[in-house]
C-alpha positions in Angstrom: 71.7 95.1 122.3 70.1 95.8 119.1 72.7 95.7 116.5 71.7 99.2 115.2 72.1 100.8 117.9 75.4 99.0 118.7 77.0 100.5 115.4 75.8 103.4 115.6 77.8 103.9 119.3 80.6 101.6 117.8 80.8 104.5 114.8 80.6 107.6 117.6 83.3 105.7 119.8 85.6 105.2 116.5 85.1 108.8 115.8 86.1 110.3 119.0 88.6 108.3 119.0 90.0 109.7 116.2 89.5 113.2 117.2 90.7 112.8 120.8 93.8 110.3 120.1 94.3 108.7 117.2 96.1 111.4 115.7 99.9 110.9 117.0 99.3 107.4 116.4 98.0 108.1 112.4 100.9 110.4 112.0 103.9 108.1 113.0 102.7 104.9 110.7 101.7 108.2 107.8 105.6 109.4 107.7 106.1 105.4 106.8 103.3 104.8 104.6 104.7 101.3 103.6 104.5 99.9 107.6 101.4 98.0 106.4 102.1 97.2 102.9 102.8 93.7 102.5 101.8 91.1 100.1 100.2 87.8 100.5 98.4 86.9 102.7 96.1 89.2 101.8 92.9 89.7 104.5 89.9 91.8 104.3 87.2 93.1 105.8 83.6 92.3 106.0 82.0 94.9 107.4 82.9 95.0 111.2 86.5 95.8 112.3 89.2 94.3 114.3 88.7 94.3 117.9 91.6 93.4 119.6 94.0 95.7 119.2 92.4 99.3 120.8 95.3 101.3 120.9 95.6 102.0 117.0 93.6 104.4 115.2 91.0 103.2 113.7 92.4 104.4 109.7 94.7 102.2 110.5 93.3 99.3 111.4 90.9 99.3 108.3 94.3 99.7 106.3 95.6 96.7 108.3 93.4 95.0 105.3 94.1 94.8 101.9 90.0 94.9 100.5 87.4 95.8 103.0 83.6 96.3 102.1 81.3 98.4 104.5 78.7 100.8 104.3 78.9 104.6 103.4 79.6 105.4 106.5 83.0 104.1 106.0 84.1 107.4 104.2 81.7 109.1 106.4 78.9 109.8 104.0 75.5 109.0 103.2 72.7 109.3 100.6 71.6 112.5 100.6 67.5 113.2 101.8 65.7 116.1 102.0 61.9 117.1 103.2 61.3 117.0 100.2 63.0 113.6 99.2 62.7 111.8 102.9 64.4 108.6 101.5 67.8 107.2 101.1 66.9 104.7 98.8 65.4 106.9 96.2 68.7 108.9 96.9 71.5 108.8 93.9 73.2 111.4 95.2 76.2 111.4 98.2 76.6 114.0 100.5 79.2 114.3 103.8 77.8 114.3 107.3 76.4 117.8 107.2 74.4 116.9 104.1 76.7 118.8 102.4 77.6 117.4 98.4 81.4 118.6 99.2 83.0 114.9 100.1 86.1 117.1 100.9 86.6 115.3 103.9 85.9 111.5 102.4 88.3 112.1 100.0 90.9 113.0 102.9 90.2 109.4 104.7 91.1 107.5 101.5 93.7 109.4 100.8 95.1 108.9 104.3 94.0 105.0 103.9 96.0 104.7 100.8 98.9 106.3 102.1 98.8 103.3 104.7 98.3 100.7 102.5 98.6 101.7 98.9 97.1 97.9 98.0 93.7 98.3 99.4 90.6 98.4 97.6 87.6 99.8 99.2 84.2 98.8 97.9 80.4 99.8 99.3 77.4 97.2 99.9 74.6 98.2 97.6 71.4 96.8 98.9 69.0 95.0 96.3 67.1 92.3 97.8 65.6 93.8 101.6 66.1 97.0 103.6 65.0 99.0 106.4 61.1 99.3 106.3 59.5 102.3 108.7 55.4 102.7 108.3 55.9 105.7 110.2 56.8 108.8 107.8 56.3 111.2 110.2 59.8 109.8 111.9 62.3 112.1 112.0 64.5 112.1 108.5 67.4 109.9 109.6 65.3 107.6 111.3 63.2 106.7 107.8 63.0 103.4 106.5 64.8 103.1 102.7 61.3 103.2 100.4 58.2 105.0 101.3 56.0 102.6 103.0 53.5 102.2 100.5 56.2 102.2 98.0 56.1 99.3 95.0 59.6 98.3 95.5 58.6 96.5 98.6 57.4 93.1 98.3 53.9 92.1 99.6 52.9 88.3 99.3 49.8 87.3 98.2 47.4 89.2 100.7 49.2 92.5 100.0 51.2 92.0 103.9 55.2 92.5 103.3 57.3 90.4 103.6 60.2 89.6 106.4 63.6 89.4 104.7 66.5 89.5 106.9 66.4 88.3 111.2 68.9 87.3 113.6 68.2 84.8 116.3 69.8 87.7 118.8 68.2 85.8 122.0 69.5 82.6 121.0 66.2 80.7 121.5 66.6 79.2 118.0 64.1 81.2 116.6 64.1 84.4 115.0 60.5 86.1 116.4 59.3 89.5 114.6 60.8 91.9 117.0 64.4 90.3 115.9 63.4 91.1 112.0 65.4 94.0 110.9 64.6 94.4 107.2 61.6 94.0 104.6 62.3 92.1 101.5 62.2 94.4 97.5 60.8 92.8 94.7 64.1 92.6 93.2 62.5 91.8 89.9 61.6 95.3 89.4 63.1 97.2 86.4 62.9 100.6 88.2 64.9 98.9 91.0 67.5 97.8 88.4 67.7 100.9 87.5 67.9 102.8 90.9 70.7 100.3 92.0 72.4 101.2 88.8 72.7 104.6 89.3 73.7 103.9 92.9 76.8 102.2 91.6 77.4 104.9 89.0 77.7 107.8 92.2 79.7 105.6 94.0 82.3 105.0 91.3 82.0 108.7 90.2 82.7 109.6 93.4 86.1 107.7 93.0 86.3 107.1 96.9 85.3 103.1 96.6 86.8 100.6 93.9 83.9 98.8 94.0 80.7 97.7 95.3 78.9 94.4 97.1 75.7 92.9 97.2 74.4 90.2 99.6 72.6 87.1 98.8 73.8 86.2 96.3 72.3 82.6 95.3 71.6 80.7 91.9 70.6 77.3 93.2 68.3 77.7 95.9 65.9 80.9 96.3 66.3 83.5 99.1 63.0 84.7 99.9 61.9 82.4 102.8 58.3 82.6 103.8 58.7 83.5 107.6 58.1 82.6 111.0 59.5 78.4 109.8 61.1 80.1 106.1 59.3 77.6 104.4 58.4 78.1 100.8 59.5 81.2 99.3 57.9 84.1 97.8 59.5 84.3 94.4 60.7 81.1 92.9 64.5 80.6 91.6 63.8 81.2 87.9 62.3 84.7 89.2 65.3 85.4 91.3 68.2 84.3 88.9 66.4 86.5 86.3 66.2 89.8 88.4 70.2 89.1 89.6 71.3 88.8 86.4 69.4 91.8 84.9 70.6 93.7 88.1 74.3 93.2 87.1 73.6 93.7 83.3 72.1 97.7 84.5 75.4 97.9 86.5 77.7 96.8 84.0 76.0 98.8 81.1 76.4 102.2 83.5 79.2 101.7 85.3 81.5 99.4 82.4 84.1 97.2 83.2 86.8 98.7 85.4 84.4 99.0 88.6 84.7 95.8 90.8 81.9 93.4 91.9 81.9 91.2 94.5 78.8 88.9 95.3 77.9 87.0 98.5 77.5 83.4 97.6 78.5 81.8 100.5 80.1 78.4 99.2 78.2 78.2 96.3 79.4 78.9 92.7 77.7 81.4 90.1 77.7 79.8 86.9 75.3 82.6 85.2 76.7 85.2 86.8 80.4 84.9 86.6 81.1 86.9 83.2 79.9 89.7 85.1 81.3 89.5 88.5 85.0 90.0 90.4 84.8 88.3 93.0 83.0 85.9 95.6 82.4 86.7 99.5 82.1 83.3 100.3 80.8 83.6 103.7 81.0 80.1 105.1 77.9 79.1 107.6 78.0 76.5 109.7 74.5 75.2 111.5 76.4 75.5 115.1 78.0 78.6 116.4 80.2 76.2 119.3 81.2 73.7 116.2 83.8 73.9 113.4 83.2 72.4 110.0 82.6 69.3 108.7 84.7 67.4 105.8 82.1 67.9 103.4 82.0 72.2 104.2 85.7 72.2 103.9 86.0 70.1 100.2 83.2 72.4 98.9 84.9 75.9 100.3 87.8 74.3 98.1 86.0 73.5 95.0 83.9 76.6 94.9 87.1 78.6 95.5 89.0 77.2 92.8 86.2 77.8 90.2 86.0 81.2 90.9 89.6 81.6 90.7 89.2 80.2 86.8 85.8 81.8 85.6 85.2 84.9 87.2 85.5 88.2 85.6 89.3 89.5 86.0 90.6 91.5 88.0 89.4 89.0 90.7 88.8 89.4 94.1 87.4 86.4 95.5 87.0 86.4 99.7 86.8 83.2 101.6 85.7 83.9 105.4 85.0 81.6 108.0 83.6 81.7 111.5 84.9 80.7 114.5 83.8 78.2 117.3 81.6 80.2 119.8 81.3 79.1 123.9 79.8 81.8 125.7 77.2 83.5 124.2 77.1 87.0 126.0 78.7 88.9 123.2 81.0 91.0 125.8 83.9 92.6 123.7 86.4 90.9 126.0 84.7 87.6 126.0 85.1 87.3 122.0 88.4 88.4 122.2 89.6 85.8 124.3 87.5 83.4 123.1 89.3 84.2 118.9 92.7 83.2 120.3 91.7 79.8 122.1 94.1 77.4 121.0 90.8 75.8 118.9 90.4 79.1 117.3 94.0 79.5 116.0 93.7 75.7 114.7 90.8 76.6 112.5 92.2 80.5 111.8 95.7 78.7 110.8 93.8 76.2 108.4 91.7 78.9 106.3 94.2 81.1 106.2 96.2 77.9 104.5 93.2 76.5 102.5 92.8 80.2 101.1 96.8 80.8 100.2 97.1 77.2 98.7 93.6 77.8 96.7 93.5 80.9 95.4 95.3 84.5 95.0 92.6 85.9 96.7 91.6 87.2 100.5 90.8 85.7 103.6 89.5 86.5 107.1 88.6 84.5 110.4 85.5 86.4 112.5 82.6 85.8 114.1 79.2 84.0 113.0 75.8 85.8 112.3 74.6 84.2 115.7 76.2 86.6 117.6 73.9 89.3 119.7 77.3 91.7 118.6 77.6 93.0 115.1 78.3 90.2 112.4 82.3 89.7 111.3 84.1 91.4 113.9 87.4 89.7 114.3 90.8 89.6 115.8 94.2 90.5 113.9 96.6 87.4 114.0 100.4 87.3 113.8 99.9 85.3 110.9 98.6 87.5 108.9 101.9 89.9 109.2 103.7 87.2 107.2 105.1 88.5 104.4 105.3 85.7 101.9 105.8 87.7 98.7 104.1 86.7 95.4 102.7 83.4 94.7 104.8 81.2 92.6 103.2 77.6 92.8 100.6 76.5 91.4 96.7 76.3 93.5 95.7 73.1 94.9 98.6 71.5 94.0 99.1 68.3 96.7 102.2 67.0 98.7 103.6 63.6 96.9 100.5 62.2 96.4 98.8 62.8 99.6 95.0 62.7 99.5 94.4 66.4 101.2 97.9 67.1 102.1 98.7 71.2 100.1 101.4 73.0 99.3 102.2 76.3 97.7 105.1 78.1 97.0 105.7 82.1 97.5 108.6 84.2 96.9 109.3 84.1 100.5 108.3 80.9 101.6 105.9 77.5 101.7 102.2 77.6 103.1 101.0 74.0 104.1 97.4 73.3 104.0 96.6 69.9 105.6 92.5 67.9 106.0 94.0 64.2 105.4 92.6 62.9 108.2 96.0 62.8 110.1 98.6 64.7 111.8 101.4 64.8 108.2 104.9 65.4 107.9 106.4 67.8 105.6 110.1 68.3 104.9 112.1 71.1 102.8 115.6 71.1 101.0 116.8 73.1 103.6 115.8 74.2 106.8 112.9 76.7 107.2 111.4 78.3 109.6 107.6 77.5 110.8 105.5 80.9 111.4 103.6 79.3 113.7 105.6 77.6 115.9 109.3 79.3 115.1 110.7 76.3 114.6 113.7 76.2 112.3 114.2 72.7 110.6 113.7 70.8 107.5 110.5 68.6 108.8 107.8 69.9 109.9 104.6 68.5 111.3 101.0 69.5 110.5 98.1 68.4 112.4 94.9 67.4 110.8 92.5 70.8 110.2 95.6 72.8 110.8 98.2 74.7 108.4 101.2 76.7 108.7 103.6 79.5 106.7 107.2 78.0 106.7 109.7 81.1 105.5 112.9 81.0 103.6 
């Protein structure tokens, strides 16, 4: 199923859901607005929601996170486009579902969202470096692509063609043909585009209904404008593209100041030039193959990269570490995936970044799905880990178990969390006897296995 048209019926089915039954359920978690308050660990949301549990109302399962980034439609608004101004791209203003500038009802959902989790910060993706491209303008207006088509914010190579930006190999062939392309890359190096992505982040804060904002691709060693069909070569070298990302985020900050948050998407990369000016990191973790986990070498770099961030980045920060999980059947049916998240292979690798996050940083975490799948992109599974209330951190971060090589520990108010990659299975022991999250154990000595972690509570 084209992933469009996927969230656009996963959006419809979330709203009637809320009409036709979510109500009661909103209401009795409402009169005890602190049922999903908690403190670490803390998980967010990339985009896509939680899948497994289809009985709670949708508000609440986005509160069920303590940061979650999406699109407008999150607050049920949009860019507002006109016959006269066909284009949301252009667009700097926001307006509700009827087109409407009253965002009575947006400010109602984060209101309600706050009341069930008063922690959560809400932040909107900002697109910079592709979007949707439509030749047609005689389409109706909410099927228009972002820019006119003949527009100079798109980039054309060298021949005056555009250029591909952003495919998903949806067929699993192991290519991505030009029927699975989705959006057009910008020429990002654009000062007008600065400028129009400036102002975007100015409404949004304005509108005080997000916290923040997101952009994608966010990359100062290697550049991200592969030549396609084989994405060999790139269209702007990375002197161009560090330049325009750096002059992007200097427009923000100049219009929207400080207190506004910015996360970037550098997978497990650092972002040297850019940290002054950035919150956080989404560190979305790739892996080259969907039905294997990680290697040694991915999991020390996810480590190092987070602990940078957590020293140089811009404060408050808000750095994200998600990984994907190990994918066997490929059909993308709903129930498949959420069978397939709680394999016992799954909860090993959803126990250990879970651990590798709490023992690394003060930051977020979350265990979803890989960009391979036909489905939409980071849809995940709620875990009974994640309901652990360990209080605030009081250890320090990547602070090893006497002296063994890849062996973590970190202390909270309420408890331990063990991290463990040492190769082997590792034996932990307490004062006193504690009780494993995981396994409900309640001794002093635990065991870890290798790639695996647990919370063990006062």
């Amino acid at each position: 199923m084209d992933k469009i048209l996927f969230n656009l019926i996963f959006i419809v089915s979330l709203f009637t859901s809320v009409l036709c039954c979510g109500e009661s359920n909103l209401k009795s978690i409402e009169s005890n607005p602190t049922s999903l308050t908690k403190s670490y660990p803390l998980i967010f949301q990339a985009w896509s929601p939680i899948e497994n549990k289809p009985d709670e109302d949708e508000l609440v399962l986005l509160a069920r996170h303590d940061l979650v980034f999406t699109g407008l439609w999150s607050m049920r608004i949009n860019w507002k486009i006109t016959s006269d101004q066909m284009y949301k791209g252009l667009s700097t203003v926001l307006v509700n579902q009827q087109g409407e500038e009253s965002l009575e009802e947006a400010n109602q959902r984060r209101e309600k969202l706050k009341k069930l989790n008063p922690n959560l910060k809400l932040l909107c993706e900002i697109r910079y470096r592709e979007d949707r491209y439509v030749k047609d303008k005689t389409v109706e207006l909410s099927k228009q692509g972002a820019y006119p088509p003949d527009s100079e914010f798109w980039l054309r190579d060298e021949n005056g063609t555009l250029c591909p930006g952003w495919g998903e190999d949806a067929d699993g062939d192991g290519e991505v043909e030009l029927d699975e392309i989705q959006f057009m890359l910008l020429d990002f190096r654009n000062p007008a585009l600065h400028e129009l992505i400036a102002e975007k982040a100015l409404a949004l804060k304005e509108s005080g209904l997000f916290d923040g904002i997101m952009l994608d691709w966010w990359n100062e060693y290697s550049p991200t404008t592969g030549k396609w069909p084989d994405w060999k070569g790139t269209h702007l070298n990375l002197n161009e593209e560090k330049a325009a990302r750096i002059a992007i985020l200097q427009k923000i900050s100049e219009k929207v100041g400080d207190d506004f948050l910015i996360l970037v998407n550098s997978n497990s990369n650092t972002v040297p030039l850019s940290a002054p000016l950035v919150n956080g990191l989404f560190m979305e973790c790739s892996k080259p193959r969907y039905d294997k986990g990680y290697t040694i070498e991915q999991i020390k770099m996810m480590e190092t990269t987070l602990l940078w961030a957590e020293e140089n980045l811009r404060q408050p920060r808000i750095n994200c570490l998600e990984a994907w999980r190990i994918v066997t059947d490929y059909t993308g049916e709903r129930e498949v995936r959420v069978a397939e998240r709680n394999s016992e292979e799954n909860l090993k690798w959803m126990r250990m970044i879970t651990t590798l996050s709490l023992t690394h940083s003060d930051g977020y975490v979350l265990f979803a799905d890989d960009n391979a799948q036909p489905s939409s992109d980071h849809l995940h599974n709620w875990y009974d880990l994640w309901d652990a209330d360990l209080g605030s951190p009081v250890g320090k971060k990547g602070a090893i178990y006497i002296n063994i090589e890849g062996l973590f520990i970190r202390e909270f108010e309420n408890g331990w969390v063990v991290y463990n990659r040492s190769g082997v299975t590792q034996s932990v022991s307490f004062e006193k006897n504690v009780k494993s999250f995981s396994k409900k154990e309640i001794v002093k000595t635990h065991k870890i296995p290798n790639f695996d972690g647990d919370i063990f509570l006062k």
